[in-house]
C-alpha positions as a Markdown table, in Angstrom:
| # | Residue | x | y | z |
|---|---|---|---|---|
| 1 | Unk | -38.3 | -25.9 | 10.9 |
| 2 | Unk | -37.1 | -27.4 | 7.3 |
| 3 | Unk | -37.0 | -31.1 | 7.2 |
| 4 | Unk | -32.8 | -32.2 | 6.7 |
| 5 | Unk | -34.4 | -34.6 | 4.2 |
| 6 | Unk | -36.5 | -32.8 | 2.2 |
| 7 | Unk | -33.2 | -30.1 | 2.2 |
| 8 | Unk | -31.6 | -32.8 | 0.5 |
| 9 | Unk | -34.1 | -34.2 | -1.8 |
| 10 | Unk | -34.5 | -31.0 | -3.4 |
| 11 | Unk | -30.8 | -31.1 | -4.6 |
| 12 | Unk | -31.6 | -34.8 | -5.7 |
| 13 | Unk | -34.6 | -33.9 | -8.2 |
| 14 | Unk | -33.3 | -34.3 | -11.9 |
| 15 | Unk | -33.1 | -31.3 | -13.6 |
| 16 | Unk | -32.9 | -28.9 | -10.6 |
| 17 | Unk | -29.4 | -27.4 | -10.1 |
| 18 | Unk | -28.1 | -25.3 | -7.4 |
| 19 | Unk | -29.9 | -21.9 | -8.7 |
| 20 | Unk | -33.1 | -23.7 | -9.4 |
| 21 | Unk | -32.9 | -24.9 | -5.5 |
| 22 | Unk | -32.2 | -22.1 | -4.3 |
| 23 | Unk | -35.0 | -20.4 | -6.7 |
| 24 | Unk | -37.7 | -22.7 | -5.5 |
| 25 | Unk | -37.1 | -22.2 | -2.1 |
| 26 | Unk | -36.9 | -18.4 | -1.9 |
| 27 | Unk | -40.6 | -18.5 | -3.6 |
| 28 | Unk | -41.7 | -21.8 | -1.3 |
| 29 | Unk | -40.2 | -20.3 | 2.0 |
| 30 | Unk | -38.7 | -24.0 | 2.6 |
| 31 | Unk | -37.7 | -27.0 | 0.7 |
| 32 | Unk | -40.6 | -29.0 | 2.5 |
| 33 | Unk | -43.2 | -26.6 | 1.1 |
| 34 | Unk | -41.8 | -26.9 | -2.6 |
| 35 | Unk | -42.4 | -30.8 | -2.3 |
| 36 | Unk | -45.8 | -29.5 | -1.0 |
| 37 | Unk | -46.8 | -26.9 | -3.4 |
| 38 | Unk | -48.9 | -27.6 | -6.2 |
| 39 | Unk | -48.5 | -27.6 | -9.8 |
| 40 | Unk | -49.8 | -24.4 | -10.3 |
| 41 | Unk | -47.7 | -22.8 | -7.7 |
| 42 | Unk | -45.2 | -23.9 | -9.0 |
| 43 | Unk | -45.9 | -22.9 | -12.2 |
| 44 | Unk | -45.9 | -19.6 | -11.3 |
| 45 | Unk | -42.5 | -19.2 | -9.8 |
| 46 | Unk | -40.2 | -17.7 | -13.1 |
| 47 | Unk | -38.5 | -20.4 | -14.9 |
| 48 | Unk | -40.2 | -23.3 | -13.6 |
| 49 | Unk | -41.4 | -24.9 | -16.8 |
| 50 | Unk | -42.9 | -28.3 | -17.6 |
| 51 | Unk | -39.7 | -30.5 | -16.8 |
| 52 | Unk | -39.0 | -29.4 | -13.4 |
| 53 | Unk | -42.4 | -29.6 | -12.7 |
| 54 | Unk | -42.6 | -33.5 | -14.2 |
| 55 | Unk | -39.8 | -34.0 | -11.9 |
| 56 | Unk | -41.0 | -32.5 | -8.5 |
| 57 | Unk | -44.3 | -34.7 | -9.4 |
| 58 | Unk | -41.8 | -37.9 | -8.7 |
| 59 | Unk | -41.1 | -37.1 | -5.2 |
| 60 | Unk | -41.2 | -40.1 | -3.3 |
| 61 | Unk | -37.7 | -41.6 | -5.1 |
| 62 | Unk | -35.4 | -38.3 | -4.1 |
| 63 | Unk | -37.0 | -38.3 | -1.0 |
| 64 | Unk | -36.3 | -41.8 | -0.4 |
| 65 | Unk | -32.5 | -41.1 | -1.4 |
| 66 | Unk | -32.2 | -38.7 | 0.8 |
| 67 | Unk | -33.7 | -41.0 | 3.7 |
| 68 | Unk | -30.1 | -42.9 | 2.5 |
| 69 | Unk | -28.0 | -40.4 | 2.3 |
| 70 | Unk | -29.0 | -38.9 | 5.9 |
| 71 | Unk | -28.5 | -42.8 | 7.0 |
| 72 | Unk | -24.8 | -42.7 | 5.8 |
| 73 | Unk | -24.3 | -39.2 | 7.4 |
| 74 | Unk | -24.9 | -40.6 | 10.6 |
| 75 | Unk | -22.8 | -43.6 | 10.3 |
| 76 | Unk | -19.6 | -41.5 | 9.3 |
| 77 | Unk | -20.1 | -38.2 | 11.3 |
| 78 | Unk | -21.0 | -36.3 | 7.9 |
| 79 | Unk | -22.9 | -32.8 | 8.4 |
| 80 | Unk | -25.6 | -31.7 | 5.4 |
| 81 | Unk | -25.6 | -28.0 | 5.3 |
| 82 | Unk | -28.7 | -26.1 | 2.9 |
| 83 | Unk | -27.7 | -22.5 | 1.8 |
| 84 | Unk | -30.2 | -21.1 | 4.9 |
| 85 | Unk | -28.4 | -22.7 | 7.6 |
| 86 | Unk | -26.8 | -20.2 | 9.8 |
| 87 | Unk | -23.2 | -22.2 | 9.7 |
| 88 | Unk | -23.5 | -21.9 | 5.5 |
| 89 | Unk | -19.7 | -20.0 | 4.7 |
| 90 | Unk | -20.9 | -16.2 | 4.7 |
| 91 | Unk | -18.0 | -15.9 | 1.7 |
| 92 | Unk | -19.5 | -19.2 | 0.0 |
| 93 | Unk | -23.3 | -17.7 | 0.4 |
| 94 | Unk | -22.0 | -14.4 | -1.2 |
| 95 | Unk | -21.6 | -15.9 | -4.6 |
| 96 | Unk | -24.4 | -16.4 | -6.5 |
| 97 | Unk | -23.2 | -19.8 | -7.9 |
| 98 | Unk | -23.3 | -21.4 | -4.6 |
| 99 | Unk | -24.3 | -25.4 | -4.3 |
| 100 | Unk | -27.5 | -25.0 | -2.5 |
| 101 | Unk | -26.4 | -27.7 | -0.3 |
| 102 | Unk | -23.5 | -29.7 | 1.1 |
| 103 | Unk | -21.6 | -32.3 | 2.6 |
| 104 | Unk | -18.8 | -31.8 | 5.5 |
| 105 | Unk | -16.6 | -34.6 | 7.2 |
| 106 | Unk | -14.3 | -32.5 | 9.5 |
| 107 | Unk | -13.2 | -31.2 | 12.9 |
| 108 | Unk | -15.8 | -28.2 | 13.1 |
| 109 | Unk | -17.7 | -25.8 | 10.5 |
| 110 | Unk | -16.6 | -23.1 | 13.1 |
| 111 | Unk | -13.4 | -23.0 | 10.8 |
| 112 | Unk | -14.8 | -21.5 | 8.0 |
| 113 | Unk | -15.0 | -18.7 | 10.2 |
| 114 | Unk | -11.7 | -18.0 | 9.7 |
| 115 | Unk | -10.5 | -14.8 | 9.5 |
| 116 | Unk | -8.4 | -15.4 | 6.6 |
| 117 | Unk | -9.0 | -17.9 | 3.6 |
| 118 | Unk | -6.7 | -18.9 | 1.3 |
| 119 | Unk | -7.1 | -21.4 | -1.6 |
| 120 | Unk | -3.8 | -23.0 | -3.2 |
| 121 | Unk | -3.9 | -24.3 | -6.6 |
| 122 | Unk | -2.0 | -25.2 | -9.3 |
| 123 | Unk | -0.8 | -28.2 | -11.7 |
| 124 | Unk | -1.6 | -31.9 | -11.0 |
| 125 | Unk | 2.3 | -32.2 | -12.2 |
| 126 | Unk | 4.6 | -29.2 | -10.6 |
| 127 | Unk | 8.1 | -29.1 | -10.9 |
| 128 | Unk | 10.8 | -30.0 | -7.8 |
| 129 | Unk | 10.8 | -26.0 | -7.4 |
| 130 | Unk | 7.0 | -25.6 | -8.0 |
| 131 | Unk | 7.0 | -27.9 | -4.8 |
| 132 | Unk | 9.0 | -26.3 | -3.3 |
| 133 | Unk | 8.1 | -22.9 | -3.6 |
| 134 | Unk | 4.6 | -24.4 | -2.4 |
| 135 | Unk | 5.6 | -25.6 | 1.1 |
| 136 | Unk | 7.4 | -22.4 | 1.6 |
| 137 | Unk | 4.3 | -20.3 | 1.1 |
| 138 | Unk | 2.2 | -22.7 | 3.3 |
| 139 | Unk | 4.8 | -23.0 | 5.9 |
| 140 | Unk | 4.9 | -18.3 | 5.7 |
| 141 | Unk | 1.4 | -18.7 | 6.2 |
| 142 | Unk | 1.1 | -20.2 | 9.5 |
| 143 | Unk | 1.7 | -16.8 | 11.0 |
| 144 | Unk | -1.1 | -15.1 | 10.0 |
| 145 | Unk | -3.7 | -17.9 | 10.7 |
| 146 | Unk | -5.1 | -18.8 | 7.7 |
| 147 | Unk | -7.5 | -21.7 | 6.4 |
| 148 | Unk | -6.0 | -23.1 | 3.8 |
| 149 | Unk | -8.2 | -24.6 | 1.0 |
| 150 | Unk | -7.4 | -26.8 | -2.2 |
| 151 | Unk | -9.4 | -30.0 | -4.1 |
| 152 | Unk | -7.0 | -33.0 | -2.7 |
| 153 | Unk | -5.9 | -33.5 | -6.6 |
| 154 | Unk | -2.2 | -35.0 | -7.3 |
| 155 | Unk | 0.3 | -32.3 | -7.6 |
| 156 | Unk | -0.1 | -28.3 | -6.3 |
| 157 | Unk | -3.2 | -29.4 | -4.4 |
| 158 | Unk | -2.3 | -32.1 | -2.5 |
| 159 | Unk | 1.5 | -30.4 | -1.7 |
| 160 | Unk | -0.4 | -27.9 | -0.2 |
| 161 | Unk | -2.5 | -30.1 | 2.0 |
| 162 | Unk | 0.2 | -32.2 | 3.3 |
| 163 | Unk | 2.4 | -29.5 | 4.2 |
| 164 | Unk | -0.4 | -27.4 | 5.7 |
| 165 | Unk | -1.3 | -30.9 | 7.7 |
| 166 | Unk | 2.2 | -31.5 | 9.2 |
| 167 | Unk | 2.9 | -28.0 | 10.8 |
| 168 | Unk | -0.7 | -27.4 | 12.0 |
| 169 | Unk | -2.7 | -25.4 | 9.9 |
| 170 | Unk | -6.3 | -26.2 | 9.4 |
| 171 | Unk | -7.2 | -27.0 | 5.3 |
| 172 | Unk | -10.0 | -28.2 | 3.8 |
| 173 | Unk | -10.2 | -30.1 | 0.7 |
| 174 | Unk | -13.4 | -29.5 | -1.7 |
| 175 | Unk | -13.5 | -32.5 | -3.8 |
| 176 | Unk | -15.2 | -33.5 | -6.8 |
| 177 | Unk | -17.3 | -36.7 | -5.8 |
| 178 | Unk | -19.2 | -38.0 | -2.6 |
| 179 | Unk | -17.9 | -38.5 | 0.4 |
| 180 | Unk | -18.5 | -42.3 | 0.4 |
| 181 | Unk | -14.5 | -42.5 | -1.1 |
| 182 | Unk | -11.0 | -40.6 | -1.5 |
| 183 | Unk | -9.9 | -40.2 | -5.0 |
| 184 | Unk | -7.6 | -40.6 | -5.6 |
| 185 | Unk | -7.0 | -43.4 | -3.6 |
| 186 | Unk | -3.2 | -42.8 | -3.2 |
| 187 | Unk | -4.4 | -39.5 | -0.7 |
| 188 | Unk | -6.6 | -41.0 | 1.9 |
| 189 | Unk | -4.1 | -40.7 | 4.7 |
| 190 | Unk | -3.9 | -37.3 | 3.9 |
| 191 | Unk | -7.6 | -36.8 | 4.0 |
| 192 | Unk | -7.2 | -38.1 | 7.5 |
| 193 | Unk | -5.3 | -35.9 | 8.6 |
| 194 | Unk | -7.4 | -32.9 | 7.0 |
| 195 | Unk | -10.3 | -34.2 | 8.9 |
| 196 | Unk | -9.3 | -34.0 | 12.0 |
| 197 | Unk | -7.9 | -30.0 | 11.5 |
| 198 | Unk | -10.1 | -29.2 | 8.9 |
| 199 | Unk | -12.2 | -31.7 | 6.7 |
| 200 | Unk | -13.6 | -32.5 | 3.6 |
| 201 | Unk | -16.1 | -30.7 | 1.7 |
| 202 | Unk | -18.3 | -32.4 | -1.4 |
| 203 | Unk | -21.7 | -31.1 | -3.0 |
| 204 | Unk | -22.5 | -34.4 | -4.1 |
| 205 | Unk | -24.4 | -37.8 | -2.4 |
| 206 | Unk | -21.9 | -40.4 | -0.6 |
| 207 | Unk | -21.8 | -42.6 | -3.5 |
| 208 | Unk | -21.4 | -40.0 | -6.6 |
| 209 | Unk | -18.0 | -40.7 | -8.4 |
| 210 | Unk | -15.3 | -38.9 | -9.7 |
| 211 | Unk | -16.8 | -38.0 | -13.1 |
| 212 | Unk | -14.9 | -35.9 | -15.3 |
| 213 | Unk | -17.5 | -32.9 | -15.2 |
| 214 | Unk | -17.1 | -32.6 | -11.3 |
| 215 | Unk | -14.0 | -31.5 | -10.8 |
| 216 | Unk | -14.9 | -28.0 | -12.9 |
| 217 | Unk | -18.0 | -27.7 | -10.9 |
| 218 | Unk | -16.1 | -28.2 | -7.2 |
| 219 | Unk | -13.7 | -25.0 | -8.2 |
| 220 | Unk | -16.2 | -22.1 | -8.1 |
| 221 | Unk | -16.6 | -23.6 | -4.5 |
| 222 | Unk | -12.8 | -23.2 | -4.1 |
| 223 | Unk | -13.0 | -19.9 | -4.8 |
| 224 | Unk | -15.6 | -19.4 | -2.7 |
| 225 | Unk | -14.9 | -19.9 | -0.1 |
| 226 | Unk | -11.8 | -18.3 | 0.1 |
| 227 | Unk | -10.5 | -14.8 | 0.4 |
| 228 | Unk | -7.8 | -15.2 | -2.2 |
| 229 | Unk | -7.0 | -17.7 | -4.9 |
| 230 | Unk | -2.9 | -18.6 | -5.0 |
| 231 | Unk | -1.7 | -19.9 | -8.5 |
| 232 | Unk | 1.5 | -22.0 | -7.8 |
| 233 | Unk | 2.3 | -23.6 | -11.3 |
| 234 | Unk | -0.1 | -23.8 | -14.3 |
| 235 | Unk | -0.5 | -24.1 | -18.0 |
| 236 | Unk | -2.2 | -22.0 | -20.1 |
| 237 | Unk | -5.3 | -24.1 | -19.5 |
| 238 | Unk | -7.1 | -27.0 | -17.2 |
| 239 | Unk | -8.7 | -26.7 | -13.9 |
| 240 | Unk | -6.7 | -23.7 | -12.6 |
| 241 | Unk | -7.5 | -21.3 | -15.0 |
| 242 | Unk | -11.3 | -22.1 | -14.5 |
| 243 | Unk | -10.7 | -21.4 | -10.7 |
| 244 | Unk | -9.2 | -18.1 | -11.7 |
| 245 | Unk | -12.4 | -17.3 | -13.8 |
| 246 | Unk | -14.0 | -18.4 | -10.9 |
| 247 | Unk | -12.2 | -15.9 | -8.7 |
| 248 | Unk | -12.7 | -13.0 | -11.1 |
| 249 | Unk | -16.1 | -13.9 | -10.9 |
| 250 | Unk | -16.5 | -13.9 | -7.3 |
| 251 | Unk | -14.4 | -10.8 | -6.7 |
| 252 | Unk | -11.4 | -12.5 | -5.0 |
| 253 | Unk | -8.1 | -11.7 | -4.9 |
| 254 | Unk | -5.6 | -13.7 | -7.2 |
| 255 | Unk | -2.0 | -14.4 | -6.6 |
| 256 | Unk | 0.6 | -16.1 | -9.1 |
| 257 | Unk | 3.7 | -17.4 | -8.7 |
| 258 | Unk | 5.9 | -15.9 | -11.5 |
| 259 | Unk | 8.3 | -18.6 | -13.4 |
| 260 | Unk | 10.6 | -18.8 | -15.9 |
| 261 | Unk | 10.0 | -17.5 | -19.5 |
| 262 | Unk | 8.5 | -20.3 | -21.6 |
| 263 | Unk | 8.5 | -22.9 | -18.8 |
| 264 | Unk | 5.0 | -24.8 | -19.6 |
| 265 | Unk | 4.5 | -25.3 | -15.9 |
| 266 | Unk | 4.3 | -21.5 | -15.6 |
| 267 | Unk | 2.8 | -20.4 | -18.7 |
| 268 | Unk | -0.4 | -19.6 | -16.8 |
| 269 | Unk | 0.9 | -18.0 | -14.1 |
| 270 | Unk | 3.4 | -15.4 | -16.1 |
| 271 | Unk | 0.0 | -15.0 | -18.8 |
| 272 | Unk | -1.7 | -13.9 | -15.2 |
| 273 | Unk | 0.2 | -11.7 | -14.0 |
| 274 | Unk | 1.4 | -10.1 | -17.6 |
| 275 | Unk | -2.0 | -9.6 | -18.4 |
| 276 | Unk | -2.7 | -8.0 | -14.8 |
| 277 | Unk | -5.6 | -10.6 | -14.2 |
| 278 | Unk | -2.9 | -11.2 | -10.8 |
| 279 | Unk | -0.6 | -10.1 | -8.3 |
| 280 | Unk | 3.3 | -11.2 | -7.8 |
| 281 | Unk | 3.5 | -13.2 | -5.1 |
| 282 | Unk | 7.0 | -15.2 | -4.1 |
| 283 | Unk | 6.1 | -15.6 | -0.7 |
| 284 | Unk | 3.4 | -15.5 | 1.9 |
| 285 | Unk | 4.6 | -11.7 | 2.9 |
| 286 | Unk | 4.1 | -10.6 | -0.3 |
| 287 | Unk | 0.8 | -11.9 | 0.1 |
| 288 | Unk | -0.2 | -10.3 | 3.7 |
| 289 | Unk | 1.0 | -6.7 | 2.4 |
| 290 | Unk | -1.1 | -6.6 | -0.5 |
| 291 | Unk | -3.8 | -7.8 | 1.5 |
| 292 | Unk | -2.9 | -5.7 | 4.4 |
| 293 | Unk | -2.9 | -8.3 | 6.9 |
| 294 | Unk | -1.0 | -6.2 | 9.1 |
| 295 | Unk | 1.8 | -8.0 | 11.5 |
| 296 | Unk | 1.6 | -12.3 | 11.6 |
| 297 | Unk | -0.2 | -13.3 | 14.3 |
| 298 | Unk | -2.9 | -9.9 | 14.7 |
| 299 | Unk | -6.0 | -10.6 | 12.5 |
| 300 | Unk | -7.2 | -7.9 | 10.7 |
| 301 | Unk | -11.1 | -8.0 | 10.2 |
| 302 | Unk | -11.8 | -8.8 | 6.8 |
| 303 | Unk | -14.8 | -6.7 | 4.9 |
| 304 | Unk | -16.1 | -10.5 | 4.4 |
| 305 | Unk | -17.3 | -10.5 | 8.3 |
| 306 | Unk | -19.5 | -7.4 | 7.6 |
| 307 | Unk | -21.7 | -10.1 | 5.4 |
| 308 | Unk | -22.4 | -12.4 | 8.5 |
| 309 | Unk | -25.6 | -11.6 | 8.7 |
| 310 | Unk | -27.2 | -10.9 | 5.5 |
| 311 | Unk | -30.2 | -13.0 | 4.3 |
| 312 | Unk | -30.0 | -15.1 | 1.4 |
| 313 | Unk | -32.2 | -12.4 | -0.6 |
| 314 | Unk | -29.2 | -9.4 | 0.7 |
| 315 | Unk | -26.2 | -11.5 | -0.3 |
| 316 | Unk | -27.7 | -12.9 | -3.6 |
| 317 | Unk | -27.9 | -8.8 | -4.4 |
| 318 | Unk | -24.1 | -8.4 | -3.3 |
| 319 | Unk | -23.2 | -11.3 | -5.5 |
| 320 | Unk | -24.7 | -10.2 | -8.6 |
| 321 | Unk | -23.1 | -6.1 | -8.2 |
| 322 | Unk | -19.8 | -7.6 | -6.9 |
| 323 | Unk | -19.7 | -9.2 | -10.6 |
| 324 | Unk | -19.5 | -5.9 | -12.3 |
| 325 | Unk | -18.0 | -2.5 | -11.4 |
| 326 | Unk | -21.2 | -0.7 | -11.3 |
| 327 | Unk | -24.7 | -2.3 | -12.5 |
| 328 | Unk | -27.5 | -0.3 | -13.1 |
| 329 | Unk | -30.9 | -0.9 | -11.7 |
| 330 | Unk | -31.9 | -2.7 | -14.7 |
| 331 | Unk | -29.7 | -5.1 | -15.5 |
| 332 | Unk | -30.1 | -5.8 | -11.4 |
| 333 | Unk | -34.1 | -6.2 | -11.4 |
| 334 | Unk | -33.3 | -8.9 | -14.3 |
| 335 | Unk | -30.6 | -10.8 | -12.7 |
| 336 | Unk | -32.2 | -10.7 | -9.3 |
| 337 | Unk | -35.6 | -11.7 | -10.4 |
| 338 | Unk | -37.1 | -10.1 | -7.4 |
| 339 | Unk | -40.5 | -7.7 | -7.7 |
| 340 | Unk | -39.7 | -4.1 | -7.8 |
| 341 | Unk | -41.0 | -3.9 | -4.4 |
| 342 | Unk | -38.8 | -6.7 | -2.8 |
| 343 | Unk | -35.4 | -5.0 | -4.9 |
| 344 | Unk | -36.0 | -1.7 | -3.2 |
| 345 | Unk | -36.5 | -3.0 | 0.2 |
| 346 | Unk | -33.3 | -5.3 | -0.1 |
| 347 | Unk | -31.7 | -3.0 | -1.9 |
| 348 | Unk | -32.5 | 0.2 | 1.3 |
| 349 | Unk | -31.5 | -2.3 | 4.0 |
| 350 | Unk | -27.8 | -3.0 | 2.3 |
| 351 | Unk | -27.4 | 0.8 | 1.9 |
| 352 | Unk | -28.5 | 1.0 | 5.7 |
| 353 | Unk | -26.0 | -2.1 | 6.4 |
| 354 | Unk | -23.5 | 0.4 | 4.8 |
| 355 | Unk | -22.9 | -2.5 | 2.1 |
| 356 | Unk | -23.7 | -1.2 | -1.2 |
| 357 | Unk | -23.7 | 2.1 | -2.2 |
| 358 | Unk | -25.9 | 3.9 | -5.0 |
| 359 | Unk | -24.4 | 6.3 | -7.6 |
| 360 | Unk | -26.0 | 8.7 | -10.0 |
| 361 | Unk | -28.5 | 6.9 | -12.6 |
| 362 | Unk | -29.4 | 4.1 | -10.4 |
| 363 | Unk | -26.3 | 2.5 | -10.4 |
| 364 | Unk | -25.1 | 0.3 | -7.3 |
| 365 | Unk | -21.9 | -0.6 | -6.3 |
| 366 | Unk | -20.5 | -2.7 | -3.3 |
| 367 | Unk | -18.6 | -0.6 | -0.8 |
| 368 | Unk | -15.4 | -0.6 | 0.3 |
């Protein structure tokens, strides 16, 4: 069995990011035996070079942090969950820019099961309509069961929360510091709320604050873990349009509210959908035809489920083929960074799982 602490050590060690991590331990086989391997083990693994190994070499202070961090969790009900855990988000795991770990502060990880995800987002400063058109949406949505996801941020975000809050729909907030504090400050009775049907969802230590370079980093976990990304009201720029990169990314679904010609508040949103990076959406119907949710209240199994129980290796492989139409066997063997021998054996159990699909030339797509 890992060690909790060692989990979260690894994501402590300078210089090792979430694909690092993740790296490490698929060589290791845990993130104890990466604090336990030696130098020239280590050395071995591809792109582990003389820094990361000068950091590993310092163990004792991340280990140390994490003996604080674990100390904290258990003071303020806070769950730790590494990328091999069983409740990891099967969407979440699916993208190969994952955080190898993080923190939750909510009512249950049992709702990112949810048979339906959707992840709201839009300007820090919408208009009375934008707003409007918001809570609307949210309140459509409550018939088809949805999770509701957004970052807790002034404006579209927080709209979304607090309406999804007061008629009873779970929603969970990804934010871009620890969860030591709210930020801002002005929305910690709304986190409340969210905890107690939902939560709070950071990949960063208690005490890590709202720096500047968080808040791009948090959205690929928006999108994520969601199904679908919804564009309310944006500009041309900021953090929405990195979540809709994001999206692309991942394969999801995007959504934009359509505005007014030359309205700044909806530049982004009309640049979208002219540019048919998005679908039209003016209500949460809209939404459940395209996505063939069938009638409100009857879940539809999503293809999402059929990922469940893939192993990291399996859904590191979807990932990367989901982020092109068609990738030949190539371009896949470099990305993966498995031995030929490992690709083909992942790559025959997904075809078995009815997953993937292989066309003419060695080239792989995802089913469905």
């Amino acid at each position: 069995m890992d060690s909790l602490q060692h989990q979260i050590a690894l994501t402590l060690v300078p210089q090792i990011g979430a694909v690092t991590a993740k790296t490490l331990v698929s060589y290791c086989g845990s993130a104890e035996a990466v604090f336990r391997a030696s130098k020239r083990e280590l050395h071995r693994i591809p792109g582990i070079g003389p820094t990361i190994l000068e950091a590993l070499a310092s163990k004792e202070e991340p280990l140390n942090k994490a003996a604080h961090e674990i100390t904290f969790m258990e003071k303020h009900q806070v769950e730790a969950v590494f990328y091999t855990d069983p409740r990891y988000p099967a969407r979440l795991r699916q993208c190969q820019d994952c955080p190898a770990i993080f923190y939750f502060k909510g009512s249950s990880m049992e709702i990112f099961e949810a048979s339906r995800v959707v992840a709201i987002i839009g300007t820090r400063q919408p208009s009375e309509h934008g707003k409007a058109i918001c809570e609307e949406i949210v309140e459509g949505f409550k018939a088809y069961n949805v999770l509701i996801v957004s970052g807790l941020a002034f404006g579209v975000d927080v709209t979304a929360h607090r309406k999804a809050s007061a008629i009873g729909i779970p929603n969970v907030g990804v934010l871009g510091h620890g969860l030591g504090s709210i930020y801002p400050s002005q929305h910690r009775s709304v986190a409340q709320r969210m905890i107690e049907n939902g939560g709070l969802i950071s990949e960063y230590p208690h005490d890590s604050k709202p720096d500047r370079d968080h808040f791009p980093m948090r959205n690929r976990i928006i999108s994520g873990l969601s199904d679908l990304v919804l564009v309310v009201e944006t500009a041309n720029s900021g953090g929405s349009m990195i979540t809709v990169q994001c999206a692309e990314r991942h394969g999801r679904e995007i959504f934009a509210v359509p505005g007014r010609p030359h309205d700044a508040k909806s530049m982004g949103c009309n640049y979208l959908l002219k540019k048919d990076r998005a679908k039209l959406a003016e209500s949460a119907d809209d939404i459940a035809t395209l996505m063939q949710w069938g009638a409100p209240g009857n879940p539809k199994p999503t293809q999402t489920q059929l990922f469940i129980d893939l192993n990291y290796a399996e859904t590191t492989l979807v990932g990367i083929i989901r982020e092109k139409p068609e990738i030949p066997i190539d371009q896949l063997t470099l990305a993966a960074q498995f031995t030929p021998g490992e690709l083909a054996t992942h790559i025959l159990n997904l075809e078995f799982k009815g997953i993937i699909r292989t066309l003419p030339g060695k080239r792989y797509i995802v089913s469905g």
